[in-house]
Backbone as ProteinMPNN parsed JSONL, in Angstrom:
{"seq_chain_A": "XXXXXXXXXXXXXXXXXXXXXXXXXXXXXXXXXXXXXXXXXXXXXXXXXXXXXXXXXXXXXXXXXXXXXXXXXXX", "coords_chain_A": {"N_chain_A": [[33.172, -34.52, -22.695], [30.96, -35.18, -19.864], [30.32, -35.602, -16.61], [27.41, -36.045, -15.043], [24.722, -35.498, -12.915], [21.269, -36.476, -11.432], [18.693, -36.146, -9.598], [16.331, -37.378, -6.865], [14.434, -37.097, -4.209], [14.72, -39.512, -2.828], [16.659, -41.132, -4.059], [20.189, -40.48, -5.602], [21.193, -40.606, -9.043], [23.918, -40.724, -11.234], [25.589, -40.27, -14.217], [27.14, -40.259, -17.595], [27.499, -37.788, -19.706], [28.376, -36.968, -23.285], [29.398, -35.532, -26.915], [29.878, -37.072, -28.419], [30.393, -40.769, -29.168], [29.887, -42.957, -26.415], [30.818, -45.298, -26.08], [33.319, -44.989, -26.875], [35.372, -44.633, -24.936], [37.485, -45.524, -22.473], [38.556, -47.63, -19.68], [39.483, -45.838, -17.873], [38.392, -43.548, -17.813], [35.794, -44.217, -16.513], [36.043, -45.83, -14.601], [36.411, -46.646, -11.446], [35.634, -44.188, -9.857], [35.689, -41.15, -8.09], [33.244, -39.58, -6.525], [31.953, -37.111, -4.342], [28.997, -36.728, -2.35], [27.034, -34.318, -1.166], [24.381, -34.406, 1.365], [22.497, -31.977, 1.828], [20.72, -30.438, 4.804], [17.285, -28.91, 4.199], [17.343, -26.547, 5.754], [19.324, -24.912, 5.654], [19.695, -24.122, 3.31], [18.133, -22.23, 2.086], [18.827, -19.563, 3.368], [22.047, -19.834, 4.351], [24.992, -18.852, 3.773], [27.702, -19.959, 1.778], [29.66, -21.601, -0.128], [28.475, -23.719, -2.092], [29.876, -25.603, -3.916], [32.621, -26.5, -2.365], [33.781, -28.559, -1.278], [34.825, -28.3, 1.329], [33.524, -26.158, 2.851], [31.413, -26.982, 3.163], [31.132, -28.841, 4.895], [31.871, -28.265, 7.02], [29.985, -26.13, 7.814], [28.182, -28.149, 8.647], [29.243, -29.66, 10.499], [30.971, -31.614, 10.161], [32.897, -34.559, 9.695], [35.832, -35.618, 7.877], [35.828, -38.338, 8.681], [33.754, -38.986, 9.305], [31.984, -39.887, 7.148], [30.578, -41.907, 5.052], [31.831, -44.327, 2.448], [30.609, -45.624, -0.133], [31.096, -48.129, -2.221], [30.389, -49.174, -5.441], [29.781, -51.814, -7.861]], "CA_chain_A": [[32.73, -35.506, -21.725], [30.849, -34.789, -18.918], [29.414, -36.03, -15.538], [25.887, -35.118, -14.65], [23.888, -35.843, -12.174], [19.637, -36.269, -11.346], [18.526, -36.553, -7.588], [15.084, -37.564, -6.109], [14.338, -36.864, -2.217], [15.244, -40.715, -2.088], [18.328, -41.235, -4.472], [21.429, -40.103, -6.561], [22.07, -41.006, -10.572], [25.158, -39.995, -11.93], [25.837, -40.377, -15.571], [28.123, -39.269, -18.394], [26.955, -37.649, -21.042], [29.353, -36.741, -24.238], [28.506, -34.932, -28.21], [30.832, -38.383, -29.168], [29.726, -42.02, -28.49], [30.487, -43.266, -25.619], [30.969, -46.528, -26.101], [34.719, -44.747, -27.25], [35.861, -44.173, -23.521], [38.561, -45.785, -22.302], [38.064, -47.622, -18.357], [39.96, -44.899, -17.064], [37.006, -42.478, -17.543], [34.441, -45.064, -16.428], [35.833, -47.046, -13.727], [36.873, -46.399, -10.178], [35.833, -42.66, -9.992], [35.371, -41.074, -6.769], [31.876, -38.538, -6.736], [31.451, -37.082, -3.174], [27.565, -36.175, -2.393], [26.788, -34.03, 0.177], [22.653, -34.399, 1.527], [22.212, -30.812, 2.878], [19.164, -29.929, 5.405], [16.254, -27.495, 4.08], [17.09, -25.295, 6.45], [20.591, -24.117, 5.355], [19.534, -23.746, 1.177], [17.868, -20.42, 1.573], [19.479, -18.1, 3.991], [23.487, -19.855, 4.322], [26.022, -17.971, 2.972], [28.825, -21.42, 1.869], [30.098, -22.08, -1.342], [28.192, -25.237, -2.358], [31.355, -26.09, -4.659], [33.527, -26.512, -1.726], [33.029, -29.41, -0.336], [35.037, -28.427, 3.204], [32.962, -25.088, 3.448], [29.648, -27.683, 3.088], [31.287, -29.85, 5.698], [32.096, -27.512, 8.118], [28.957, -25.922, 8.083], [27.296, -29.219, 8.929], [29.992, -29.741, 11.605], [31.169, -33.146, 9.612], [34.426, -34.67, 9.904], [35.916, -36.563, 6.774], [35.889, -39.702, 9.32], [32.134, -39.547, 9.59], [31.283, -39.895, 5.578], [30.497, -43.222, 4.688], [31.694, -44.349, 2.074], [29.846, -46.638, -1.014], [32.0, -48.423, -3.635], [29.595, -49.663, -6.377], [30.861, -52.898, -8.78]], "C_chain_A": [[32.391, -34.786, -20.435], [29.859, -35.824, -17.731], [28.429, -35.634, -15.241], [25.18, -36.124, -13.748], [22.026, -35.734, -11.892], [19.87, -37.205, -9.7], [16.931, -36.601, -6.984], [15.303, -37.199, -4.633], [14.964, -38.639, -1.813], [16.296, -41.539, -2.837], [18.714, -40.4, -5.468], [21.562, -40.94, -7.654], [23.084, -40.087, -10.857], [25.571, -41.144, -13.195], [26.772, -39.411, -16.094], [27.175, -38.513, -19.439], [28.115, -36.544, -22.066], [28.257, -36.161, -25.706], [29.816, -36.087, -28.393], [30.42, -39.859, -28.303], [30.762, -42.585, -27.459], [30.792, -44.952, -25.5], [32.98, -46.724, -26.575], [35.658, -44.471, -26.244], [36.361, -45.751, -22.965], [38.141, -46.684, -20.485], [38.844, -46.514, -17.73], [39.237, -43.247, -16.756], [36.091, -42.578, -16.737], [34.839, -45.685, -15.31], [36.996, -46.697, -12.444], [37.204, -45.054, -9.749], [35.32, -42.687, -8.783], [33.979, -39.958, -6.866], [31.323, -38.389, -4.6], [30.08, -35.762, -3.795], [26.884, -35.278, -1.538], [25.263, -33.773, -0.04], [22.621, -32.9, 2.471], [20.539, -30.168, 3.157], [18.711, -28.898, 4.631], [16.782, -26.269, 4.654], [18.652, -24.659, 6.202], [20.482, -23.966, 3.642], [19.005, -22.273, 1.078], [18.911, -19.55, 2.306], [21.136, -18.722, 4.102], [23.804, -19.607, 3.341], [27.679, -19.043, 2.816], [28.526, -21.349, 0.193], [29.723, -23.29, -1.537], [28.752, -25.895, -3.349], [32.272, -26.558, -4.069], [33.122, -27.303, -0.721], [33.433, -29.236, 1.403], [34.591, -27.5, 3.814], [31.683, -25.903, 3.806], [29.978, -28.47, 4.432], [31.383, -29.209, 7.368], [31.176, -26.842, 8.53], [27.763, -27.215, 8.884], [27.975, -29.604, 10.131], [30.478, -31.438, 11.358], [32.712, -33.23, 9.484], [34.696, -35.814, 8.529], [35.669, -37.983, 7.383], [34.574, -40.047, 9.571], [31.416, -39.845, 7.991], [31.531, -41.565, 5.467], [31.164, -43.082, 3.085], [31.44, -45.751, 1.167], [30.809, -46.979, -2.073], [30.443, -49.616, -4.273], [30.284, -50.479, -7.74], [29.636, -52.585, -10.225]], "O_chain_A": [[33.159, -33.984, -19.905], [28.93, -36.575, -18.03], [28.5, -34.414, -15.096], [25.128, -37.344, -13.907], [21.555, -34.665, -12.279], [20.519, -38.071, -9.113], [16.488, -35.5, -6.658], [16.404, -37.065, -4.099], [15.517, -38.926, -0.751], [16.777, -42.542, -2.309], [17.95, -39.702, -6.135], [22.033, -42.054, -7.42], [23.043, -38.864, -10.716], [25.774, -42.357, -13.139], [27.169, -38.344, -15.627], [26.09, -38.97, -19.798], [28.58, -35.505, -21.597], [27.029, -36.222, -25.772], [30.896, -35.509, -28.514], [30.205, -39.955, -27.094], [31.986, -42.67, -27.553], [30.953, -45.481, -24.4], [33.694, -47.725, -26.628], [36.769, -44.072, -26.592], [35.741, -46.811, -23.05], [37.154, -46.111, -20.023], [38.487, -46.503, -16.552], [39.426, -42.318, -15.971], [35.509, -41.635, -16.2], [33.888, -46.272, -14.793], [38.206, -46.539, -12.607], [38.305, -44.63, -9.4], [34.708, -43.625, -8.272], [34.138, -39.48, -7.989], [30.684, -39.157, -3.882], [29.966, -34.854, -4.618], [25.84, -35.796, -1.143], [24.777, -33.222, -1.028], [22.725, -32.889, 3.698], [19.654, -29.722, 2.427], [19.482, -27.994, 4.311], [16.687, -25.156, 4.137], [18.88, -23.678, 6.909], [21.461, -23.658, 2.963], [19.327, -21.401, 0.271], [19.759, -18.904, 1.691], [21.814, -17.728, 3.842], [23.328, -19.87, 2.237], [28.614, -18.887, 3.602], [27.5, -21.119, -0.446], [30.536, -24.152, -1.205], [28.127, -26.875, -3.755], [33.072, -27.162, -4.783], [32.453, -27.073, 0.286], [32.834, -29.692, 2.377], [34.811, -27.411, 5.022], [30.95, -25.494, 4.706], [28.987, -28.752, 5.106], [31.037, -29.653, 8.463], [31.209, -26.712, 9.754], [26.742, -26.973, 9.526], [27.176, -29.957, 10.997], [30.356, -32.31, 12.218], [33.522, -32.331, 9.256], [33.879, -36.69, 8.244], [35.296, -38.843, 6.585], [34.218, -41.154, 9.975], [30.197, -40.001, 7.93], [32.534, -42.208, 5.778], [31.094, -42.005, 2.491], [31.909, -46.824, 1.547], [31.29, -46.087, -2.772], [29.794, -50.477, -3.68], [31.103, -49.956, -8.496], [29.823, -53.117, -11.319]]}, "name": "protein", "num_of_chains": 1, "seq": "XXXXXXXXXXXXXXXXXXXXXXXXXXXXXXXXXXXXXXXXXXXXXXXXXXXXXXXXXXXXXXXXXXXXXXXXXXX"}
């Protein structure tokens, strides 16, 4: 089981995708997962040197405070 994601310039999908049907998953896979997104400027993708795995090296580079992230709950 895995999470995957696809991203346009104007939104975020996130999907599962599994080699077993998913229709065999449990809500505790599926339901009330957290997925932080970070939108990072052009101008820090070529030349910064940040672990884009880590979301508090991405945050800190941007000069972002956990209290400024919105966040979206989706039903």
């Amino acid at each position: 089981l895995q999470y995957n994601y696809d991203h346009t310039f104007f939104d975020v999908s996130i999907f599962l995708e599994s080699d077993f049907d998913l229709g065999l998953l449990g809500p505790g896979d599926t339901d009330n997962q957290v997925f932080r997104i970070a939108i990072v400027p052009a101008e820090y993708g070529q030349g910064a040197r940040f672990d884009r795995s880590n979301m508090q090296q991405v945050m800190d580079l941007l000069n972002v405070e956990e209290k400024d992230i919105s966040r979206i709950i989706l039903d």
